[in-house]
C-alpha positions as a Markdown table, in Angstrom:
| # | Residue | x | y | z |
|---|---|---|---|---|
| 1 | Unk | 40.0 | 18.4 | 76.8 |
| 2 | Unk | 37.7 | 16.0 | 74.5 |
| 3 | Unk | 39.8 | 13.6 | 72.2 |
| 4 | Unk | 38.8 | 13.5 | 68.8 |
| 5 | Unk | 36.9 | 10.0 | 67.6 |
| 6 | Unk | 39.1 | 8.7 | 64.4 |
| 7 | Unk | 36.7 | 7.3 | 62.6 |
| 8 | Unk | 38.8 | 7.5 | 59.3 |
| 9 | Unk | 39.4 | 3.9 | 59.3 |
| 10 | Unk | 36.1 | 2.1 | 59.5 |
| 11 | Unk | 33.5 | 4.8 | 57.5 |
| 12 | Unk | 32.6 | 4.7 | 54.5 |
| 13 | Unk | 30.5 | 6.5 | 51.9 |
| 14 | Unk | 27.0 | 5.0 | 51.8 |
| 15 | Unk | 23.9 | 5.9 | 49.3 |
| 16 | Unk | 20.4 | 4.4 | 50.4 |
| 17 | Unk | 18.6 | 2.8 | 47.9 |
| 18 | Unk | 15.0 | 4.3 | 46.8 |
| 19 | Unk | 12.6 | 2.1 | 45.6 |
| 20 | Unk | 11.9 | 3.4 | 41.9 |
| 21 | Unk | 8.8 | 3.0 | 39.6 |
| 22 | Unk | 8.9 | 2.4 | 35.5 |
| 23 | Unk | 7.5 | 5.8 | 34.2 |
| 24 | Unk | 8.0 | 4.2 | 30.8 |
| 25 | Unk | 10.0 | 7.1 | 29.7 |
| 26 | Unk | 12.0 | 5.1 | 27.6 |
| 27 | Unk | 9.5 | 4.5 | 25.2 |
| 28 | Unk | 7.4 | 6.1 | 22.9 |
| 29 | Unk | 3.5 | 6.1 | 24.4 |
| 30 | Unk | 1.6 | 5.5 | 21.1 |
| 31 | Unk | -1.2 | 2.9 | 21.0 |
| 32 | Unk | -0.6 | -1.0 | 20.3 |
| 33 | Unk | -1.7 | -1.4 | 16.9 |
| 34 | Unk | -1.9 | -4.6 | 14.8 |
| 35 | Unk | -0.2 | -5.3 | 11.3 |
| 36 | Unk | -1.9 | -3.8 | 8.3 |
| 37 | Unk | -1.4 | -3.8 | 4.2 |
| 38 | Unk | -1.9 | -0.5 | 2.3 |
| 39 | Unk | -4.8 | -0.6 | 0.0 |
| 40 | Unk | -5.2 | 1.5 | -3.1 |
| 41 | Unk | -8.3 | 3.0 | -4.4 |
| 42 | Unk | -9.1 | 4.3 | -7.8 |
| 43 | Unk | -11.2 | 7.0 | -6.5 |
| 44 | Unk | -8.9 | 8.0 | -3.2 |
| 45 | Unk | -6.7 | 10.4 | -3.9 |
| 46 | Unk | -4.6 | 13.7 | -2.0 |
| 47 | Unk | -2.5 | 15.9 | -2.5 |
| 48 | Unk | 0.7 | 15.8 | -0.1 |
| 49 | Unk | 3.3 | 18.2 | -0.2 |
| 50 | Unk | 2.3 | 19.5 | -3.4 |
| 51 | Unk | 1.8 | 17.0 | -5.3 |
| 52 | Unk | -1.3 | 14.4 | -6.6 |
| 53 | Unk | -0.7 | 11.3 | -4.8 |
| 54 | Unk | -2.8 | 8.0 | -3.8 |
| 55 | Unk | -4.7 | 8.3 | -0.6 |
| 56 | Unk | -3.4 | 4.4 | 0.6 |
| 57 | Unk | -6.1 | 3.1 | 3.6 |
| 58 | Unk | -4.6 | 0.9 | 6.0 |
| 59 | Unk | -6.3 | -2.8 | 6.3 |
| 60 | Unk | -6.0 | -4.1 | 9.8 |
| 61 | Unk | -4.2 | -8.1 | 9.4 |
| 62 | Unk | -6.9 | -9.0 | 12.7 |
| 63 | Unk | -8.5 | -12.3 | 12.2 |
| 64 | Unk | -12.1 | -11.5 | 11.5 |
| 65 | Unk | -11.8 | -8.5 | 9.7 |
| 66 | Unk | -12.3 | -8.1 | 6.1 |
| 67 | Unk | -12.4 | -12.1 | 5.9 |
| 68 | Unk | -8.9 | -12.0 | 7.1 |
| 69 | Unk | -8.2 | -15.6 | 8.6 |
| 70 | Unk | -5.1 | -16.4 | 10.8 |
| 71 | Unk | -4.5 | -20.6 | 11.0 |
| 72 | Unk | -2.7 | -21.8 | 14.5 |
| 73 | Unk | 0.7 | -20.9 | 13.6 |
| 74 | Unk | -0.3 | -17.4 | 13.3 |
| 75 | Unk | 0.2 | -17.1 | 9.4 |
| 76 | Unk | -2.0 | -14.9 | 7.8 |
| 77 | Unk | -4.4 | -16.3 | 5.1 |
| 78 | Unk | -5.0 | -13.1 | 2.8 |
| 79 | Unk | -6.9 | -15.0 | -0.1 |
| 80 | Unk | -10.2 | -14.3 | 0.1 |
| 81 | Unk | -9.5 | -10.5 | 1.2 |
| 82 | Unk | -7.7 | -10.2 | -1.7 |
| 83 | Unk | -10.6 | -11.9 | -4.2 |
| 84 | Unk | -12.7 | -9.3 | -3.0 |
| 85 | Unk | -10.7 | -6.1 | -2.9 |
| 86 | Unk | -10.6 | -7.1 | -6.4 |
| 87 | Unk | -13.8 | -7.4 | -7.3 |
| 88 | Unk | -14.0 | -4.2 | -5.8 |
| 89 | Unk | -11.4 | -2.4 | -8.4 |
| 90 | Unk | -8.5 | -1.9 | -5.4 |
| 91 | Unk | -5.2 | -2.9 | -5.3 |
| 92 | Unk | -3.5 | -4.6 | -2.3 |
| 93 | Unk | 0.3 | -3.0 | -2.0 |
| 94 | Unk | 2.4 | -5.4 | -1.8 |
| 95 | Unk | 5.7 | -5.1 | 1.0 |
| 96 | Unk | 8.4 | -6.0 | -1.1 |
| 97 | Unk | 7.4 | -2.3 | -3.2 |
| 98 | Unk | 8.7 | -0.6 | 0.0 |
| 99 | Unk | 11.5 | 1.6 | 0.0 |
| 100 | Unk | 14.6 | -0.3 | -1.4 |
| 101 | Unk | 12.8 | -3.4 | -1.9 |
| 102 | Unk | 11.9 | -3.7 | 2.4 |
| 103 | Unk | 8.8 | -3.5 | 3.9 |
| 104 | Unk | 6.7 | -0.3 | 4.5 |
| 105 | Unk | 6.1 | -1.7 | 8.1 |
| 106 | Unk | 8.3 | -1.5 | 11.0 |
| 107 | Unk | 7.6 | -2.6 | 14.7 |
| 108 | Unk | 8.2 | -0.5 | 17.5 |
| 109 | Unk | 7.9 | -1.4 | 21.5 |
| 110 | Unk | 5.8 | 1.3 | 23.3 |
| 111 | Unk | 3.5 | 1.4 | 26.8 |
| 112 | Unk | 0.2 | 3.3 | 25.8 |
| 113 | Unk | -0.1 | 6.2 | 27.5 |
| 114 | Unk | 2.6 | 5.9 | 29.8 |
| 115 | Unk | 1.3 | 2.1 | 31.2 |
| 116 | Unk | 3.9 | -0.7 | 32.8 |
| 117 | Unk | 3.2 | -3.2 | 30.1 |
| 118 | Unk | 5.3 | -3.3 | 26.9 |
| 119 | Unk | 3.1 | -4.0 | 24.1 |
| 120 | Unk | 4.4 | -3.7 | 20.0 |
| 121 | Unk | 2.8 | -1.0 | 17.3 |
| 122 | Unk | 3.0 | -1.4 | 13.8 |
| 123 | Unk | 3.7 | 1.9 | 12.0 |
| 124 | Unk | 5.4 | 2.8 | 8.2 |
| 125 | Unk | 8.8 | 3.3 | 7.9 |
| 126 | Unk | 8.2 | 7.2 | 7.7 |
| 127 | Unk | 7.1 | 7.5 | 10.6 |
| 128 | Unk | 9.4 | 8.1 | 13.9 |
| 129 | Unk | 8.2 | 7.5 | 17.6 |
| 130 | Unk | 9.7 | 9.6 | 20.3 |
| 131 | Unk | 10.3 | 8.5 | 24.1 |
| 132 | Unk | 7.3 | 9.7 | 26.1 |
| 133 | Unk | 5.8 | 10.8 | 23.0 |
| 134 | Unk | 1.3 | 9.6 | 22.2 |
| 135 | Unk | 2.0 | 10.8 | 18.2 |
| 136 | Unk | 4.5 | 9.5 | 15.5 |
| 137 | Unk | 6.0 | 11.9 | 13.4 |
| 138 | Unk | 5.6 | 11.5 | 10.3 |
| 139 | Unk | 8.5 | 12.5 | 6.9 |
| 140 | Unk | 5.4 | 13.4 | 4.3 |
| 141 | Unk | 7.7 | 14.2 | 1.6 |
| 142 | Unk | 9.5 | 11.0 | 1.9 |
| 143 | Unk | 6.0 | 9.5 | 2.4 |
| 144 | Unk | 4.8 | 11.2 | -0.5 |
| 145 | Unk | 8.4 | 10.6 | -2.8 |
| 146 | Unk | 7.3 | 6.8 | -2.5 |
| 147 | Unk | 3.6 | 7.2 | -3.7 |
| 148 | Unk | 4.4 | 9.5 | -6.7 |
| 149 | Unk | 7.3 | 6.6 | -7.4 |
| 150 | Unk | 4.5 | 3.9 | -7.4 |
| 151 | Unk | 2.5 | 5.9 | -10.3 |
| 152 | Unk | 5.4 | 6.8 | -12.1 |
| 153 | Unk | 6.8 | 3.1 | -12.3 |
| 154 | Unk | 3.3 | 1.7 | -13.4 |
| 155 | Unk | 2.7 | 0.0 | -10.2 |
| 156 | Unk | -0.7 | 2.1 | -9.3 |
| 157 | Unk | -2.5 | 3.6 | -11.8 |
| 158 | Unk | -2.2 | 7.3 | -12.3 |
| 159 | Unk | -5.5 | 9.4 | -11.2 |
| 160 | Unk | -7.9 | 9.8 | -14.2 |
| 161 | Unk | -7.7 | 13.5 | -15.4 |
| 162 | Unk | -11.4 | 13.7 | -15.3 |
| 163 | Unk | -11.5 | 12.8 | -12.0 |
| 164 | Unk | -8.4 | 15.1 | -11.1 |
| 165 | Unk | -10.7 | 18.0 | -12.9 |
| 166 | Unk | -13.7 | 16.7 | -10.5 |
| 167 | Unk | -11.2 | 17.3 | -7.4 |
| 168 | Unk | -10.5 | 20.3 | -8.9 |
| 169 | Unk | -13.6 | 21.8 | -8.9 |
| 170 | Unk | -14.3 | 21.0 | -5.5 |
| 171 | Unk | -10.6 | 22.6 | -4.5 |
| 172 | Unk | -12.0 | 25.7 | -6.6 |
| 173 | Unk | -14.6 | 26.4 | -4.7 |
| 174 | Unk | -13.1 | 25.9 | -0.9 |
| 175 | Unk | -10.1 | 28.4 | -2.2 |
| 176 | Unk | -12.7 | 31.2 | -3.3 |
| 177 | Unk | -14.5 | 30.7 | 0.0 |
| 178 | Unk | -11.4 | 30.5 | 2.0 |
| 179 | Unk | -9.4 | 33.5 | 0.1 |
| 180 | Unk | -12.6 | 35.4 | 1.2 |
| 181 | Unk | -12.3 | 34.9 | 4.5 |
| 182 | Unk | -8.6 | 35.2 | 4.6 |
| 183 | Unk | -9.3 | 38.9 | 3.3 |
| 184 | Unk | -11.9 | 39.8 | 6.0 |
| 185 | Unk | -10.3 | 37.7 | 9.1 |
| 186 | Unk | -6.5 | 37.0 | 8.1 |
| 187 | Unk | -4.7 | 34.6 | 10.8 |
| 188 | Unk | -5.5 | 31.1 | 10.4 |
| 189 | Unk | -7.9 | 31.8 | 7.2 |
| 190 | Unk | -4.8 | 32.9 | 5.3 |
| 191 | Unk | -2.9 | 29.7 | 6.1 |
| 192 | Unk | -5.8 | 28.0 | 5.0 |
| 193 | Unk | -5.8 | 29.8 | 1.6 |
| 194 | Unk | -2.5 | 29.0 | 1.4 |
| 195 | Unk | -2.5 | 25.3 | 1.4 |
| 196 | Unk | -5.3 | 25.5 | -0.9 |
| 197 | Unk | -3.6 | 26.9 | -3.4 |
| 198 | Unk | -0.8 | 24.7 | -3.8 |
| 199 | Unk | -3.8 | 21.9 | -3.8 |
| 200 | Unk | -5.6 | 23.8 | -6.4 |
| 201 | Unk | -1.9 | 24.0 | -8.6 |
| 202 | Unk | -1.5 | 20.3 | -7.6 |
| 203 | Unk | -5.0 | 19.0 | -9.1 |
| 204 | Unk | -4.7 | 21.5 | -12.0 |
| 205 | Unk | -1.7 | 19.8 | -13.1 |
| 206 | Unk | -2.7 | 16.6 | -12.9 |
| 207 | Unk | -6.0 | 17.1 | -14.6 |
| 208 | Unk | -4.9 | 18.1 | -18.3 |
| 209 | Unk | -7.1 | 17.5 | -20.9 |
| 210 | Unk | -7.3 | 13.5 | -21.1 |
| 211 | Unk | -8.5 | 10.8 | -23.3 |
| 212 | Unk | -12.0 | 11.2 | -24.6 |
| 213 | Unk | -13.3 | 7.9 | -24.8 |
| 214 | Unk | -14.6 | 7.4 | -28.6 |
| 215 | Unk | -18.3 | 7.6 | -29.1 |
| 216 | Unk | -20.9 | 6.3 | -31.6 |
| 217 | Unk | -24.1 | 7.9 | -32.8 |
| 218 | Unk | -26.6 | 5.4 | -31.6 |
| 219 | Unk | -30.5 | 5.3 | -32.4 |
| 220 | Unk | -32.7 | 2.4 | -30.5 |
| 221 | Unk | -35.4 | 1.0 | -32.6 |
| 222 | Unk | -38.8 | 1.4 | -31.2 |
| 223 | Unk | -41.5 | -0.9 | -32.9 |
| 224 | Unk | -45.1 | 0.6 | -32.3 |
């Protein structure tokens, strides 16, 4: 009869070790992207869950760019930028008139498109960036809460009611064209409609009927 080997006192549980590669789950996979300052436009303007709000553009803060200048300390001279947006009639937003007095800006760690390297985004406090994720969600109602805040408080000017009316014609027309295709194709031409609409009641709010500026009679004199 075999004997039994007792091996009880010597084995032990053992777990090989796999070599392992980053998939960079644990980030979000949206593209670097340097600082920026919001810039206000008179004549930019959208409508953003159903409401009239300022269409901000985002200036890149990339030496070079919009005669942005950063010295050897990496500070950001914004001077002459700021002469000409100016001259130009827009408005620089400044950081402190984020939400609760903070930046709009926030930094977030990501590896582009899934890649080894750990490289930093700069993207508004409304949006969120998911693990594994290339997009940013972003909160447009808190988005657009802020912008309507920045009219309201006198910060921005409000949109010129005979511009809103301008926008309004435009938004007039697309509906007409779009509620006539909705009719003869439904599906995606209805949802179209739809959000045309509520930017048609948006602009027609916000246009009213506005300051006329004052007029005189004038009459040139011709001599001959």
């Amino acid at each position: 009869m075999a004997k039994s080997l007792d091996t009880s006192s010597s084995s032990s549980a053992f777990t090989p070790e796999f070599a392992t590669k980053d998939l960079g789950l644990g980030h979000p996979w949206i593209d670097a992207s340097p600082p920026y300052i919001l810039i206000y436009s008179p004549q930019r303007w959208m409508v953003m869950d159903g409401r009239l709000v300022p269409s901000l553009s985002k200036l890149p803060l990339v030496a070079g760019v919009n005669r942005v200048e950063v010295d050897k300390d990496q500070r950001i001279r914004f001077a002459a930028t700021r002469a000409r947006l100016e001259e130009e009639g827009r408005i620089p937003v400044p950081y402190e008139w984020g939400p609760n007095g903070e930046s709009y800006l926030k930094t977030v760690e990501t590896r582009p498109n899934g890649s080894s390297q750990i490289q930093t985004a700069y993207v508004s406090v409304w949006e969120t960036c998911h693990a594994g994720d290339r997009q940013p969600a972003t909160t447009e109602a808190g988005y657009a809460d802020w912008l309507e805040d920045l009219v309201k408080s006198g910060k921005l000017p409000a949109c010129p009611p005979h511009l809103a009316r301008r926008l309004l014609e435009k938004a007039n027309e697309h509906l007409e064209e779009a509620e006539a295709m909705s009719a003869k194709h439904g599906g995606r031409a209805t949802v179209r409609a739809k959000a045309l609409k509520e930017k048609v009641d948006a602009l027609a709010k916000a246009a009213g009927k506005g300051k006329k500026v004052k007029t005189r009679a004038a009459a040139p004199k011709l001599e001959g």
